[in-house]
VEXMARSE-441899 format. One record per atom (N, C-alpha, C): residue in one letter; x, y, z. Coordinates in steps of 0.2 Angstrom, whole numbers, plus 5000, padded with zeros to 4 digits. Atoms other than C-alpha are relative to their C-alpha. Layout:
BEGIN
aXYZ;...
end
This chain:
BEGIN
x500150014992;x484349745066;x499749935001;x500150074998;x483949575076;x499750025007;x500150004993;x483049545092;x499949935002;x500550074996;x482849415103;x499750015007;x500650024993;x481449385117;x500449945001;x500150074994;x481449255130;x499250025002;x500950004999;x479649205137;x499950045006;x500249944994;x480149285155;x500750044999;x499349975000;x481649375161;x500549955002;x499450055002;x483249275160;x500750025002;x499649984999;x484949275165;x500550054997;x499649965005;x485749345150;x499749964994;x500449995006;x484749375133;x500650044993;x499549975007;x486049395117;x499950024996;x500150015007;x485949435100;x500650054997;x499549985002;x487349485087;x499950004994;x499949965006;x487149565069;x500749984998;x499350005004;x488449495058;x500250024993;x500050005009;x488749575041;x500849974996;x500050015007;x489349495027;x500250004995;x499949995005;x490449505013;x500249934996;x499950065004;x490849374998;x500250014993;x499949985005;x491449394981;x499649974993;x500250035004;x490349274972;x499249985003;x500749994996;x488749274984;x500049925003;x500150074998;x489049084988;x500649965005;x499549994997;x490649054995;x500650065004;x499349975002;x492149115001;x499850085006;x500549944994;x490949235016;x500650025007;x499849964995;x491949355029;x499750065005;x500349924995;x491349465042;x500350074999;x499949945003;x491649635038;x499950065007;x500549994995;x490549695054;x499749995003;x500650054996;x489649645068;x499950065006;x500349974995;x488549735082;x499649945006;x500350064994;x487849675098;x499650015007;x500250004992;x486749665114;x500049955004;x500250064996;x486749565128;x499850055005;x500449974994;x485549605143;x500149965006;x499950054996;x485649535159;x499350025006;x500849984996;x483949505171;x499450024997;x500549965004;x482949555156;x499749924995;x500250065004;x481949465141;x500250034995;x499749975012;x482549565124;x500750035001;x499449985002;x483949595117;x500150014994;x500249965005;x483949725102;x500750044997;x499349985002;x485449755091;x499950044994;x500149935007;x485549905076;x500749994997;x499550015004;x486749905063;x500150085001;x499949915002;x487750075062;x500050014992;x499650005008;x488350155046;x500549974997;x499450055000;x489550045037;x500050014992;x499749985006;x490350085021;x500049924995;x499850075004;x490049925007;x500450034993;x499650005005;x491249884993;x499649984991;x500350015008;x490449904976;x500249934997;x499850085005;x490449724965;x499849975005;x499950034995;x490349634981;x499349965004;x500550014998;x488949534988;x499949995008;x499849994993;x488449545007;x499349965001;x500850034996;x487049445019;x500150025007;x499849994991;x486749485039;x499849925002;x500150074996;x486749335049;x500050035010;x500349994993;x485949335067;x500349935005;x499850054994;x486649245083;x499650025005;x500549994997;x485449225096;x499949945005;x499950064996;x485549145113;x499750035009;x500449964993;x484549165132;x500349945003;x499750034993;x485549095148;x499350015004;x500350004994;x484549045162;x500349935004;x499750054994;x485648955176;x500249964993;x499950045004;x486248805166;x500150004994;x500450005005;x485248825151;x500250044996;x500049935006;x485648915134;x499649954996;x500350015005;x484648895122;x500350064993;x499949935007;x485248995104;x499949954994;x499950015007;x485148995086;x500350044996;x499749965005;x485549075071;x499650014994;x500649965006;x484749175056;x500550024995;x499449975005;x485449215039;x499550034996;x500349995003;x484749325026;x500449994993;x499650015006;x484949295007;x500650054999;x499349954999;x486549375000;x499350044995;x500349945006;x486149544988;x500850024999;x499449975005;x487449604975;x499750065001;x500049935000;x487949794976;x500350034996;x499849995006;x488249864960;x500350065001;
end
């Protein structure tokens, strides 16, 4: 799961859940699945992973996207977790 705040309410508050696949845990990375909120008039935005079937042998990490519009302005970043093998 992933969330992003803003400090008030904001035009639109993002964030997107990417999971993850890789064959060797270091290159060679695919998205597999991704999840998502965006809110508008609010300050959080709160994404959940469903159930998601993973491939035996395979290495996977979730990566976060994260971004808050107000008028003009975005402001985002990005979040990665290490890989883990799944034996």
């Amino acid at each position: 799961s992933s969330t992003t705040f803003a400090h008030r309410a904001c035009d639109r508050v993002f964030v997107r859940v990417y999971l993850d696949q890789s064959d060797n845990g270091t290159s060679g990375w695919g998205t597999v699945n991704y999840w998502t909120d965006i809110t508008n008039n609010n300050s959080t935005a709160y994404a959940t992973s469903g159930d998601y079937e993973i491939t035996r042998g395979k290495y996977y990490r979730a990566q976060g996207s994260h971004s808050v519009t107000q008028g003009e302005v975005v402001e985002m970043t990005t979040t990665c977790t290490d890989a883990l093998y799944f034996d």
